[in-house]
Structures are given as structure tokens and as C-alpha cells.
N, C-alpha and C positions, 0 to 999 in steps of 0.2 A: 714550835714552842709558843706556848700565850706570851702575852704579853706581862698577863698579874706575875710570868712566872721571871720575870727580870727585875721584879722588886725584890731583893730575897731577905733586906734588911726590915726586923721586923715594925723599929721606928719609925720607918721611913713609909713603910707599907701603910702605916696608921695615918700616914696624909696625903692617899691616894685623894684625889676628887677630879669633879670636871674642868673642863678649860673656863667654861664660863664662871665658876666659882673660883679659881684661880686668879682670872684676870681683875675681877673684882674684887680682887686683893693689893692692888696697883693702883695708887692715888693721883692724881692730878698734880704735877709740877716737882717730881721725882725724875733722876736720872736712873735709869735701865739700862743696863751692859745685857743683849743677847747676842748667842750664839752664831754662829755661822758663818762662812766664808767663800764665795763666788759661788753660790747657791746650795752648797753645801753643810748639812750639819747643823740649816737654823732651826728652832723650832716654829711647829708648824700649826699648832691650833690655840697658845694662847694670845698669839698676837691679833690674830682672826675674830678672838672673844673679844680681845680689848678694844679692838677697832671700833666693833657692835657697841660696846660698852660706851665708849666714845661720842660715838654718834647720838646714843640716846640723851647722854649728860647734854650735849650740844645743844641737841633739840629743845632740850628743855631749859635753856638761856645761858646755860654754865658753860664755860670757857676750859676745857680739860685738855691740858696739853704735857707732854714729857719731855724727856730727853732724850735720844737712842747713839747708844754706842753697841756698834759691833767688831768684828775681826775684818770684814770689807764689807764688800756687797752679801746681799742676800736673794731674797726670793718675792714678789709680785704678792704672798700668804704673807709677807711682814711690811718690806717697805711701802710694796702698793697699798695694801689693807691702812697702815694709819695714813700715809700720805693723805689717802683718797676723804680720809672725813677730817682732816685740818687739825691730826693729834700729832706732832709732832713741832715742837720747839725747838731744839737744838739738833743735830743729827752728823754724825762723825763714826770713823772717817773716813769713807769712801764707799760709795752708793753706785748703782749703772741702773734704777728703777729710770722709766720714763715720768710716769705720776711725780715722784721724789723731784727728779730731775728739775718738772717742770716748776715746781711751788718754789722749787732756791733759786732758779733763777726769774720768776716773778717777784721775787724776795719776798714770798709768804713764808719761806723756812730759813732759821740761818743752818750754818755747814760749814764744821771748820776741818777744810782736806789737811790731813797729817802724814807724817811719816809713817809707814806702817810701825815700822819697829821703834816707833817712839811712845806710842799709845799707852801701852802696859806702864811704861816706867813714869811719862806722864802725869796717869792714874795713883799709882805709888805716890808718889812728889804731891799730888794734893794740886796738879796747874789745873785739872781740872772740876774741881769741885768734887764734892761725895759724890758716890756709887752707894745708890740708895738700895737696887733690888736687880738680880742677875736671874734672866733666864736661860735657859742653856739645857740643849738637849745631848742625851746621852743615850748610846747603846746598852747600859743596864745597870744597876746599883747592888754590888755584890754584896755580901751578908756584914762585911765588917763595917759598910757605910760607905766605902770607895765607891768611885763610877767609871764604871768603861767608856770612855771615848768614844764617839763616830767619825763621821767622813770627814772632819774638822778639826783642829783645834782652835787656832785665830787665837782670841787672847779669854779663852775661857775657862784658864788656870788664874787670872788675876781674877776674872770676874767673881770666882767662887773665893779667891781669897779677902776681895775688898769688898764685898757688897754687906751690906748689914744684911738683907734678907734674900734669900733665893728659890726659886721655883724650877724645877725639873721637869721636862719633857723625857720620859722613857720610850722613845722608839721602838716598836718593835722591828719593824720594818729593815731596820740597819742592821747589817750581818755580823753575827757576833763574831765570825770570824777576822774582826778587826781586832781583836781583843791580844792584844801584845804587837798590833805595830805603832805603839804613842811612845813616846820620851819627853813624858813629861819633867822640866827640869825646875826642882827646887833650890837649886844652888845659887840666884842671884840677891845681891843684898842692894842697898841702898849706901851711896856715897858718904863716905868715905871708904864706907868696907866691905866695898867690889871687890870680888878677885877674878883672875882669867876664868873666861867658859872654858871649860878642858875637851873642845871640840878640836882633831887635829888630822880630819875625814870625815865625809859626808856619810859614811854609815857609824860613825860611833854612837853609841848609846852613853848617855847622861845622865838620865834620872830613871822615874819609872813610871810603869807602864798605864799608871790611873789617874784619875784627880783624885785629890784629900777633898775631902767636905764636912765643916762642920755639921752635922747632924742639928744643933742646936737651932741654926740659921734659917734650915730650908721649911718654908712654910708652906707647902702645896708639891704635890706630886702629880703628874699628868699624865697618862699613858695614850699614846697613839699609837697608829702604825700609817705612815704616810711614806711616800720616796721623795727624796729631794728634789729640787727642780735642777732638771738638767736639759741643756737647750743644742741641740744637733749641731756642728759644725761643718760650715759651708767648704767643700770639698775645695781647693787651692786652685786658684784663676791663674792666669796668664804670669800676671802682674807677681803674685804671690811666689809666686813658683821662680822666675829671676830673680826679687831679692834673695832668696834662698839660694839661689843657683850664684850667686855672687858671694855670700857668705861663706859656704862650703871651700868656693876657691880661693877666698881668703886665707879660711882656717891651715886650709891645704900648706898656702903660702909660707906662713907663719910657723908650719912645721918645717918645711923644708929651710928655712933661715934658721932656726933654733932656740925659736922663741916659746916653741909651744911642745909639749911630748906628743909622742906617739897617739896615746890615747888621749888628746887635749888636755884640762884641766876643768874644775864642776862645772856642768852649764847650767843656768838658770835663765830662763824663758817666761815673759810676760804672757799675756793670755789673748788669746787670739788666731784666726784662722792664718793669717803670716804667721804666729809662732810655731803652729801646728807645721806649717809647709815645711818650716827650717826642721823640724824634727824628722818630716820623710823625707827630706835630703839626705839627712843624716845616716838616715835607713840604707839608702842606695851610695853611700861613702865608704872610703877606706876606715875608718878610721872605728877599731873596737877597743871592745872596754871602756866604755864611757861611763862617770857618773855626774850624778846632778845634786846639785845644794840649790835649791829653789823655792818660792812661797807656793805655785800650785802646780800640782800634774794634772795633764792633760793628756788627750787621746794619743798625739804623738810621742811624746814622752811614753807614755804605757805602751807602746809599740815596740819602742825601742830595747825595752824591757823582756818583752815577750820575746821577742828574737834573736835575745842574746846580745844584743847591739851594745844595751849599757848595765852594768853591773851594781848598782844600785842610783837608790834616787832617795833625796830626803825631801820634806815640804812639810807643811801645812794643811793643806787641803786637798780634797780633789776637787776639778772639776773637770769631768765626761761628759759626753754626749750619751740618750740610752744604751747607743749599740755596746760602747765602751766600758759602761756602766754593766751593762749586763756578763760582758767579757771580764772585766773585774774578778765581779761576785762568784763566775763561775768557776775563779783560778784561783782563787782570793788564796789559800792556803801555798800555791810556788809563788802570789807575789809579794806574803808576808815576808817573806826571806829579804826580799827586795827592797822595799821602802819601808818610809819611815817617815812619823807624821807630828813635829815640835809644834810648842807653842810659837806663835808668829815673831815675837821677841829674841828668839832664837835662831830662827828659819830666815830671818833678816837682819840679822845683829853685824853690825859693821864691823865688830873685832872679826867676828868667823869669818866675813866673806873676805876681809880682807887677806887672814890668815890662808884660806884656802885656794887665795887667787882664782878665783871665778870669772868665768867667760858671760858675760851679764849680757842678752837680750831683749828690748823692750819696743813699744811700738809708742809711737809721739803722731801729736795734730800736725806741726808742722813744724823747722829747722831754717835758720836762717842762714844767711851764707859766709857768717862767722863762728856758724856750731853751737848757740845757745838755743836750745828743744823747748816748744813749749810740749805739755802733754795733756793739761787739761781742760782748757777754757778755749773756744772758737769765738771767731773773733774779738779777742781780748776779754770780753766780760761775760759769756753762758758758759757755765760749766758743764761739762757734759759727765765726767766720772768719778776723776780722783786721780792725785798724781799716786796711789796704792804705794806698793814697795820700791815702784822706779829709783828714787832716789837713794832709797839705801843701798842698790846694788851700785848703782853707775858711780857715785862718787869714790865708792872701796872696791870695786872688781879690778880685775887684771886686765881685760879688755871690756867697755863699754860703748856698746853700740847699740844704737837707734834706729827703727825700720818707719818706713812707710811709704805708700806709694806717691809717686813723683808729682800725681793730681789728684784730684775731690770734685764730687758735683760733676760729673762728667765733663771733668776739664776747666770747668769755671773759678776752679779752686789750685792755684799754686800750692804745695804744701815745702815750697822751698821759696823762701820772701825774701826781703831787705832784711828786716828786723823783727824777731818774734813779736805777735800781740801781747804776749804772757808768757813770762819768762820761769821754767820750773827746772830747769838743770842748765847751768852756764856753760860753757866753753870750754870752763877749765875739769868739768866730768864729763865732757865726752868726744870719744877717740875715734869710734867711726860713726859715718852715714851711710844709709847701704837706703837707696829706692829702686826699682825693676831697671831704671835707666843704669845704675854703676855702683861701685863706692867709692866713697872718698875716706882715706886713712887719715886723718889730722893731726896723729902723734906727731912732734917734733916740730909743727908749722907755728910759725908767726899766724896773728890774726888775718892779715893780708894773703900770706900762702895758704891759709885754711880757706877764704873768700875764693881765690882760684878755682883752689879742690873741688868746691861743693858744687861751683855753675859746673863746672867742663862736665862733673861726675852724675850728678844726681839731679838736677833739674831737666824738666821735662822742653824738648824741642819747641814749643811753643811758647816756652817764658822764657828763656835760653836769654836772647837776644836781648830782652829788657832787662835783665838779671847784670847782665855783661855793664850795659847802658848807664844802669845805676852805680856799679859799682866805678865804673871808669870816670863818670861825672863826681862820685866822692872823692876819687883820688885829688881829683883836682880842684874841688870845690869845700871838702871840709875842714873843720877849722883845726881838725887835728891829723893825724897822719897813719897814729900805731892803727885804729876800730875806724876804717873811715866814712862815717854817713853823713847824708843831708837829712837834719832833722825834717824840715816841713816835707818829704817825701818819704822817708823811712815807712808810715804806717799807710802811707796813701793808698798801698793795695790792698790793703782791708777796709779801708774807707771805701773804694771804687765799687766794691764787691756788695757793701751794704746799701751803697746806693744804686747800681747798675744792675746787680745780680752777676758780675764776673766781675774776674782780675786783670782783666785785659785791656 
């Protein structure tokens, strides 16, 4: 199929043009809501124009900067591209570009990490200033004006509702046979006159299957046909594979007590080569019929799927590796049956998760030995990602648990401290720790029985000892009893490390 032939609406067909005429439609010191989600579904040739665009205004003495809001991260074609010529002002919320990366934390960009599931509503409330102009790519623009969704949603149901002006990327590329697995939902209002999401299982359907768009708004059409950026997944290490191997006999645990059914309750999984491991654990587990209420799927999760293992999945987004991607596309019509792809708003909304009791996995920089995670920022002040939807699972899940391995830097790096650098989820949202060393379960402890948990369980043999050190010298040295630290030593192991190059 062409590409001309997924315009089918004739108005809209009238404002076919190029990317580079498009982007030069995007004025200097506007805020832009585009598309996409952990390299999924963003558009992909007019950020690329505007960057060009960019750069030449630059060049030429003028100061051209915007604003960027997406659904998460994107793709090296958007965030690298303005990163790289200094066109970006404001940027939210949440990025994993290195270019990006580097300019917020030279403080050339600001960056404000948000809640996933807070962003849309946010926008709505007006906390963040107008929403000047939304890019947003889509699978195809059916004759009545509607647009088929791609590999994404993220929050590009608000976009197209709040932007004054908007510009469409038509994919060719994206397989139409995604065309009916969105839920798109139109049902939320603004406070005072909320009502319940009527979500009461991860495969219910709620809205419908497209975005609205006003026809009026959109002022440029763009057809491409590119693939998304999709980056291979490092097959599960040593390391990877015991947190996994600890969490399963967790899960196991927790049915055998009668906490948990048979077939667990949603799982949702951060992103990453440990979350992928916990999903082929799962593979090789008792435990079927599984589903999932999550922000993105990933290779493991679509495994799980394929083999019968779990019985639907809901999210957001994908995000694959080729192989996986191409196994997708090649099934795509038995995994439509399967999942199911909300706006992010939805897909992290703290009534559902809470309603659904979700088994919440995510991965953190490092945990202290009182259970407050940091997830974003190394050593207290670079950011390195974005606390993404972490936070809204872990505070309303039914189990919330935190992974990472016990060291960094090949050892130089505790990722089990005194006291977090950056503090992005407290004590009081999270229930386990799980590193390749053990877990420790914190429900029910005091601060002090949780400080226990963490050395005996999850720190690694060669901080073991100073771990113990510190905490025994608090007992008896700090001025309070319940949280017990020595402030002038609490951060000294990220002090050491920045001056020494270890923690040791």
C-alpha cells in the first residue's frame, strides 16, 4: 500500500507537504507536544527538518528555542537532532537521549521529570502553560478525519486535544494491522466532574479505537515511511538472571501463603534487560494465565504471550528489539486479540492500578538501607533518565518492588548505601528489594527491622561489613532512635567515590 493511499480524507489530503515545509511552520519559543514512547511511534522526519531549521536561524545570530513534551523517551531522529543544535528550552518528561542527557545536566536545558500519569492532566489544569503545536505520528487518517494509532499512544490523545495547531506524520511503515488494538478513552473530565475509569481488568475496552481530530487545527500533513528505533536487548547475565531467580521464588512464596492466586495478579514491568530476565523466568514458572496492566511491552512480555504463558497485556507502548519487532508484525493479527494499547494516563492511572492490585516491577540507581530508592539522578545531582511511570505504579500496586544489582562500576559502585543521594520513592512505597545477592521483604518492618533486611539480604559481600559498621555506630550515635543516621557520614559514600573513584 502507498503511502498517499492512508490519507483517504480529502481535507486533510489538501495539506500533504514536506517535512521541511512543515517544520518551518514551528516558530521559536512555542511549546510542542510530540509523539512517541521508549522509541516508539515518534515522528520521525519533522523534527529532523526543524533541527536543520534550527541550526540555520542559529547561525544566523538568532536564538530559536522550544519547548518538548512527549509520552517518555524517544528516538536519537528527535531528541538527539534538537539536543545537538541547542533547540530545546524546556523538555519533559522523561528522556534516556545521551546528547539530551548531557545539555540538562551541564544545565544548558532545563527538565522537569514528572509523573508519567500526571502529564496529560497537568496539561489539562493549564500547570503547564499552553500547548502551542502537536506533532504526532499516526498509522493512517481514515476518510471521516479520524486517525489510526501506531506502536504508541503516550499522551497523544491530549496532544491532539489541547494544541491549537497540529501537524501529522502518516507512517507508512507502521502496520495497519494495528488498526483496532487502541482504547482510546474519552471519558475523563476535569475536577470536580471526575467519575470512576470503568476499567475492572486489564483487557477491558473503554473508549475507541482512534483519535478525534479536529480537521480545522491540523496544518501540515507529512508522509513517511521509516521504522521506529528499536535497540536489541542484552541477553540476561549472571547477575540478571538471580534477581529473577529470587523474585519468582518470591511470587511462588506468596501463593503458597495466600496472598497471591494461582495465576498472580497484573504484572507490570519497567524497562530493561532485568525486566526482560524476570519475564523468561516466568516463562520457565508454574504459574499460567498471566496478565499484564503495564506502560510498555517488551520482548519478554511478548513471549509470554506467544506461548500461552499470559492471557493478555495492556500498555502504552511497545518497545522491541528487531527480532521481536519483526515477530510482532509477523503475528500481529493472534496478538491483536491479545493486547491493548491506552493513552498513558490510563495505562498508569493510580485508581486502575490500585483497583487491579498490580504486581509493580521496576529497576532503581540505588536503595538505602532503610528502603527509600533513588531512580533517577547518580550521585545526587546528573540525571540520567526520569523517574517515567515508576512512581505511579509503586505507591498503588499490591506488591512494589525495586531491582538492581548489588554493585556498579565494576564494584566501585555500592548500589546499596547509608542514605539515598535522591530520594524518588520513600520507604513508605516500597515493599521489596530484590539484588542477584537476595531479597529483602520490608512489609510489616519498622525502619530499623527494614535497615537489617536490606545488609543481611541485598548488599553485596564487600560493603556487607561497612554497611553493618554504619548502621551499628548510628544506633548508638544518632540523635534519634526510630531512622538512625550520622548525618556528617550518611552521604560520605558518594563523596568518596567522587573524589577517590570508589566507595570503598
Amino acid at each position: 500500500m502507498s503511502s498517499a493511499s492512508r490519507v483517504l480524507n480529502p481535507a486533510l489530503r489538501s495539506k500533504i507537504m514536506s517535512a521541511d515545509e512543515a517544520a518551518a511552520l514551528i516558530p521559536s519559543g512555542v511549546n510542542v507536544g510530540m509523539s512517541g514512547f521508549t522509541g516508539s511511534g515518534y515522528p520521525k522526519l519533522v523534527p529532523a527538518a526543524l533541527a536543520r531549521h534550527i541550526n540555520e536561524r542559529n547561525a544566523a545570530g538568532e536564538k530559536f528555542r522550544i519547548g518538548v513534551w512527549t509520552g517518555a523517551s524517544t528516538a536519537p531522529e528527535l531528541d538527539g537532532a534538537l539536543a545537538s543544535v541547542d533547540g530545546v528550552e524546556m523538555r519533559l518528561p522523561y528522556q534516556s537521549d545521551p546528547t539530551c542527557r548531557k545539555r540538562i545536566n551541564a544545565g544548558e536545558m532545563e527538565y522537569i521529570d514528572i509523573h508519567l500519569s500526571h502529564v496529560a492532566q497537568f496539561v489539562w489544569f493549564g500547570h503547564l502553560g499552553k500547548l502551542d503545536i502537536a506533532v504526532v505520528e499516526v498509522a493512517g487518517i481514515r476518510e471521516d478525519g479520524s486517525l489510526i494509532p501506531c506502536s504508541s499512544i503516550g499522551n497523544n490523545k491530549t496532544w491532539l486535544d489541547q494544541a491549537d495547531k497540529i501537524i501529522l506524520e502518516v507512517n507508512s511503515w507502521q502496520n495497519l494491522q494495528l488498526e483496532g488494538m487502541h482504547d482510546i478513552y474519552y471519558g475523563t473530565q476535569l475536577p470536580p466532574n471526575r467519575l470512576p475509569i470503568p476499567i475492572v481488568g486489564p483487557g477491558d475496552r473503554i473508549g475507541e479505537a482512534y483519535y478525534r481530530c479536529d480537521p480545522s487545527k491540523v496544518i501540515a500533513v507529512v508522509e513517511t515511511n521509516a521504522p521506529d528505533r528499536n535497540t536489541p536487548f542484552t541477553p540476561p547475565d549472571a547477575d540478571s538472571k538471580r534477581i529473577a531467580g529470587h523474585i519468582i521464588e518470591f511470587l511462588e512464596h506468596e501463593v503458597k501463603k495466600g496472598r497471591l492466586p494461582a495465576n498472580l495478579l497484573p504484572l507490570q514491568s519497567g524497562v530493561g534487560n532485568i525486566a526482560n530476565a524476570v519475564m523468561a523466568g516466568l516463562a520457565d514458572s508454574p504459574f499460567e494465565h498471566l496478565t499484564a496492566y503495564t506502560e510498555v511491552l517488551q520482548d519478554g512480555m511478548l513471549e509470554l504471550i506467544k506461548s500461552g504463558k499470559m492471557d493478555f497485556a495492556s500498555a502504552t507502548a511497545f518497545s522491541l528489539s528487531p527480532t521481536a519487532l519483526a515477530d510482532l508484525n509477523a503475528h500481529l493479527a493472534d496478538f491483536r486479540q491479545k493486547i491493548l494499547l491506552r493513552p498513558q494516563e490510563i495505562s498508569n492511572h493510580p485508581e486502575v492500578i490500585r483497583r487491579l492490585g498490580i504486581i509493580a516491577m521496576n529497576g532503581m540507581i540505588e536503595a538505602d538501607i532503610y528502603g527509600n530508592v533513588n531512580s533517577t539522578h547518580v550521585m545526587g545531582s546528573a540525571i540520567m533518565n526520569g523517574i517515567g511511570g515508576s512512581g505511579d505504579f509503586a505507591r498503588n500496586a499490591y506488591l512494589s518492588m525495586f531491582m538492581t544489582p548489588s554493585v556498579a562500576k565494576g564494584g566501585a559502585i555500592s548500589c546499596i548505601v547509608p542514605m539515598v543521594s535522591h530520594v524518588d520513592h520513600t520507604e513508605h512505597d516500597v515493599q521489596v528489594i530484590v539484588t542477584e545477592q537476595g531479597l529483602a521483604d520490608l512489609r510489616g518492618l519498622s525502619p530499623k527491622q527494614r535497615a537489617r533486611e536490606v545488609i543481611e539480604k541485598c548488599s553485596h559481600p564487600d560493603f556487607k561489613p561497612m554497611l553493618q559498621d554504619y548502621y551499628e555506630r548510628a544506633l548508638r550515635e544518632a540523635s534519634g532512635r526510630q531512622t538512625p543516621h550520622i548525618l556528617d557520614e550518611a552521604l560520605s559514600w558518594h563523596s568518596r567515590y567522587l573524589k577517590t573513584g570508589s566507595m570503598r
